[in-house]
C-alpha positions in Angstrom: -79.9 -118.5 -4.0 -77.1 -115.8 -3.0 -78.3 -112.3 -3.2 -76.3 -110.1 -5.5 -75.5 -106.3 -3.3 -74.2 -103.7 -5.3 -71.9 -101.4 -3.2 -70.9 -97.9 -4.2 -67.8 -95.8 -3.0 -68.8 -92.9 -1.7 -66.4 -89.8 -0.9 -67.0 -87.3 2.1 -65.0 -83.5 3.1 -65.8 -82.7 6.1 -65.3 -80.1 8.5 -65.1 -80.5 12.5 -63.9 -78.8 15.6 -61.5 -81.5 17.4 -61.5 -80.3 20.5 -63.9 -82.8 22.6 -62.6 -85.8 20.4 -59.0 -87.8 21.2 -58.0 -87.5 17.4 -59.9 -89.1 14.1 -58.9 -92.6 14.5 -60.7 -95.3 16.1 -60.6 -95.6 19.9 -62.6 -98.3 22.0 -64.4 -96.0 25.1 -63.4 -92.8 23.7 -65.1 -90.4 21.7 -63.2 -90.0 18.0 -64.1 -88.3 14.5 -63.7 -91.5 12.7 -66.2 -92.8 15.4 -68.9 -90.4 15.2 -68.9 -90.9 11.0 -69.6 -94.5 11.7 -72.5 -94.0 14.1 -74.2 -91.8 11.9 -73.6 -93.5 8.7 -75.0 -96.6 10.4 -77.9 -94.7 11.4 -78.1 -93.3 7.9 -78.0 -96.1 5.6 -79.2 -99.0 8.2 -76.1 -101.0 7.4 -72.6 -101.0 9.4 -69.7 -98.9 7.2 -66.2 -98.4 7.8 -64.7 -95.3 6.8 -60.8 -94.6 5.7 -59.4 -90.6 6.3 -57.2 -89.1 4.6 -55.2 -88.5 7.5 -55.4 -89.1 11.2 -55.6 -86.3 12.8 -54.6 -85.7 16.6 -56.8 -85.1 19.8 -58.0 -81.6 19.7 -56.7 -81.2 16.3 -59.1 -79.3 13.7 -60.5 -79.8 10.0 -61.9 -78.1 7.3 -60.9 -79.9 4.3 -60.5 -84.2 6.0 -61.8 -86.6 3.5 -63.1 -89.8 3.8 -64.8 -93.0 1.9 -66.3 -95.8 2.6 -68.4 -98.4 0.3 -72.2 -98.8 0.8 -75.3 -101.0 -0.8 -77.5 -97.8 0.4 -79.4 -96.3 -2.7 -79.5 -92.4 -0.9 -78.7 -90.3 -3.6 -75.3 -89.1 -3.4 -76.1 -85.4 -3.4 -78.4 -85.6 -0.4 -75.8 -87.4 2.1 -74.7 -83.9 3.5 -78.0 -83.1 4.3 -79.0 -86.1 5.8 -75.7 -87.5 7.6 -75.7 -84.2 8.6 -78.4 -84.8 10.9 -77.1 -87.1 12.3 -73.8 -86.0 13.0 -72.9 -83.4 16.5 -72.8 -80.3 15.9 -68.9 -79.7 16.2 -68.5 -82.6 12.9 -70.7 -81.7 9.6 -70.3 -82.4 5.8 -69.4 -80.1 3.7 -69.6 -82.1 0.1 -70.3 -85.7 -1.1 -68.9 -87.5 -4.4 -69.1 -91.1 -5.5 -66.0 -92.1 -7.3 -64.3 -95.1 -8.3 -63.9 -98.5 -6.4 -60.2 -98.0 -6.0 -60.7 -94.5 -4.8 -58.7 -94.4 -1.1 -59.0 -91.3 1.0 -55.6 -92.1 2.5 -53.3 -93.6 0.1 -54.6 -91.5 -2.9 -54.2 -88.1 -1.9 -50.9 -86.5 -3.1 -50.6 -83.8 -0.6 -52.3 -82.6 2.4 -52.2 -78.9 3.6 -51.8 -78.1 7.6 -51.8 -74.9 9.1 -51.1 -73.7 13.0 -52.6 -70.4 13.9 -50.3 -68.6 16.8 -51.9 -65.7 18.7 -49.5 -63.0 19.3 -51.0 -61.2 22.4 -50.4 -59.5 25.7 -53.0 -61.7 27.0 -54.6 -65.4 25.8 -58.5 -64.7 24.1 -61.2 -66.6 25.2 -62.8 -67.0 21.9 -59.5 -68.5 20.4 -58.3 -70.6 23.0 -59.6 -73.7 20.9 -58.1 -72.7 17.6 -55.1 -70.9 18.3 -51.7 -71.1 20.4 -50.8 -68.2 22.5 -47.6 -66.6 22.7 -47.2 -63.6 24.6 -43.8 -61.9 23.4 -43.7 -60.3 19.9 -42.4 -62.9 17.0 -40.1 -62.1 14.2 -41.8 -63.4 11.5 -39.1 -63.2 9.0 -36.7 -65.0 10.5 -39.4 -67.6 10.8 -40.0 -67.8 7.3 -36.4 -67.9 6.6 -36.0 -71.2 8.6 -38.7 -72.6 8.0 -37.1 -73.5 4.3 -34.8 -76.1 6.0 -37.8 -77.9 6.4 -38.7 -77.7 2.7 -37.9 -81.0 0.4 -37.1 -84.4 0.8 -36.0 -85.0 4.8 -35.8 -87.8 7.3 -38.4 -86.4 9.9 -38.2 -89.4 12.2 -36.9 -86.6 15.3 -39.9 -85.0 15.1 -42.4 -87.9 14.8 -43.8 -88.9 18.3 -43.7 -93.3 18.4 -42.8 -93.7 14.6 -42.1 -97.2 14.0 -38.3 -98.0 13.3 -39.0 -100.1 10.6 -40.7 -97.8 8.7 -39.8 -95.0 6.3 -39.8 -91.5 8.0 -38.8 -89.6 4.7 -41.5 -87.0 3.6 -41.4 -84.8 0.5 -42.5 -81.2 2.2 -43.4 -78.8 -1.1 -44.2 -75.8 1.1 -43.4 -74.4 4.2 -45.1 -70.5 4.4 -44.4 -68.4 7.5 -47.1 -64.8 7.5 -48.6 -62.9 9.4 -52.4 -61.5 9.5 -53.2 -59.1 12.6 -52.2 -60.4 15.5 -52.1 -64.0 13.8 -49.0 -65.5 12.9 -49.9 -68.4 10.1 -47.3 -71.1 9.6 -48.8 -73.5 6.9 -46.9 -76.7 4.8 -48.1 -78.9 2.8 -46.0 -82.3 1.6 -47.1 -85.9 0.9 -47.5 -87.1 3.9 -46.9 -85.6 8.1 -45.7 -87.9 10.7 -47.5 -87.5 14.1 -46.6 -84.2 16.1 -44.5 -83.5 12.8 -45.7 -80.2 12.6 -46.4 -79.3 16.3 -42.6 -80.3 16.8 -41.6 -77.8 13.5 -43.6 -75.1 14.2 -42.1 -75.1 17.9 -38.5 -74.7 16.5 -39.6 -72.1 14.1 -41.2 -70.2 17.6 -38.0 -70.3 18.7 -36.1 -68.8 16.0 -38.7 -66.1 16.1 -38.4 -65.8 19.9 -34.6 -65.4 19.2 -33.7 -68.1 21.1 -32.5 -70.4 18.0 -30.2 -67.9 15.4 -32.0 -66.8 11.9 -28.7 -68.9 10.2 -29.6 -72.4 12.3 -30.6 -75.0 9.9 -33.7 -76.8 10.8 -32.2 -79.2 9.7 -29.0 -79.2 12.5 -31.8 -79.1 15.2 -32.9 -82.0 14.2 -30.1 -83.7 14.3 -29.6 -82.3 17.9 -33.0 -84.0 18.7 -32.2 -87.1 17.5 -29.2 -86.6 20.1 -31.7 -85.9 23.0 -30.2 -82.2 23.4 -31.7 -78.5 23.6 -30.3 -76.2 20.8 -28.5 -73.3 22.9 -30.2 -74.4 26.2 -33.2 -73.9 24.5 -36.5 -76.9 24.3 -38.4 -76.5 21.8 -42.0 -78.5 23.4 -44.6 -80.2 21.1 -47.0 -77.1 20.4 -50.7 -77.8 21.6 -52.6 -79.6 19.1 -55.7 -77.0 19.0 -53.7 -74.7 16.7 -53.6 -77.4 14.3 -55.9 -77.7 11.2 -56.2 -79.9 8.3 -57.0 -77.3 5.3 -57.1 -79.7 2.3 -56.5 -82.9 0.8 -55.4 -82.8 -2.8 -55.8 -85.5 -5.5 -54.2 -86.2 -9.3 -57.7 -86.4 -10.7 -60.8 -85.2 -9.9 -62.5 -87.5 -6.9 -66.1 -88.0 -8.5 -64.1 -89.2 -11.7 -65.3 -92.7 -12.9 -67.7 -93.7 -10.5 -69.3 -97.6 -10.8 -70.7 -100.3 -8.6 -68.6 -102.6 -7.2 -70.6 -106.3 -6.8 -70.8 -108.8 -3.8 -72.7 -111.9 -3.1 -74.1 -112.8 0.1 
């Protein structure tokens, strides 16, 4: 007689340091966050689980806010998964909160927006402490010229010369709803949040907004007219703006219409 298993949908946010891992997805012989959630979770509930993020972050790319699910017959009460996964789980990845939520919940397609932010030191001389977390740049920046620019980027834009290996075929439109240039101490704070980010989206962006605060791009340029120089393969005024390192990168927060713990029930499988 088939046995009946009753799986639940459970929701992770989790925080991690990316720097010893080559991005969140999946990668056969190389150590990834999406990887390291598996193991333990397998260790955890003694059963083998697949988990979907919310977005794929790069290698050496941080998070505080990445979310994930994944369906389980495990009877752990829901509130003591941080706790326990936890040990589990190196010390650079830990959970920060767990939900259970509805059998259609998805991590990924979901979420309505996701919120990124680069840190750039602004120093004489690179710090030690930060060299994980934060991009150094040694000459002063003009921070509200960046600002100003950085609005091009703001709405609904083809994105596909900043993306790094985006598919032709698909859509490389993304709704951006903020684009926030600041400054705290010697931290210059560009954060955006929209939809959805292509890969190196924002590394590419934030490199042009360097620029203009270098004063090697003009306050007036569009972002949007260096893209379209990209897409022609040339350097606005002589001037390449590089793929910013990825440890400056963070994943803040993934946002939702309702509430993720909303409606949580059982979804049934025979074996």
């Amino acid at each position: 007689m088939a046995r009946t298993l009753s799986f639940r949908r459970i929701c992770l946010v989790v925080e991690y340091d990316g720097t010893n891992y080559k991005g969140f997805q999946l990668q056969s012989s190389q150590p990834t966050i999406q990887g390291e959630l598996e193991a333990g979770l397998a260790k955890l509930t003694g059963e083998p689980i697949r988990v979907r993020g919310a977005s794929r972050t790069d290698s050496g790319a941080h998070a505080q806010g990445q979310v994930v699910d994944f369906l389980t017959s495990s009877r752990h009460l829901v509130e003591t998964f941080p706790k326990a996964l936890n040990y589990y789980l190196p010390e650079d990845i830990k959970v920060q909160s767990a939900s259970e939520v509805s059998p259609d919940f998805n991590a990924r397609r979901s979420a309505t927006s996701r919120i990124y932010r680069y840190r750039i030191l602004v120093a004489p001389w690179p710090s030690p402490l930060r060299r994980t977390t934060h991009h150094w740049v040694r000459q002063e920046l003009t921070v509200p010229k960046m600002a100003k620019a950085a609005q091009g980027f703001v709405g609904v834009h083809d994105f596909r010369a900043l993306a790094a290996g985006h598919p032709l075929e698909k859509s490389a439109v993304r709704n951006v709803y903020r684009w926030d240039v600041w400054q705290e101490a010697d931290t210059v704070i560009v954060e955006c949040e929209a939809n959805g980010f292509l890969r190196h989206q924002i590394r590419k962006a934030t490199s042009i907004l360097v620029q203009v605060g270098l004063g090697h791009y003009p306050e007036s340029l569009c972002p949007e007219s260096v893209v379209r120089q990209y897409l022609k393969g040339e350097p606005v005024n002589g001037v390449e703006a590089p793929v910013l390192p990825a440890c400056g990168l963070c994943l803040m927060q993934v946002n939702y219409d309702a509430l993720i713990n909303s409606s949580p029930s059982s979804t049934q499988v025979e074996e």
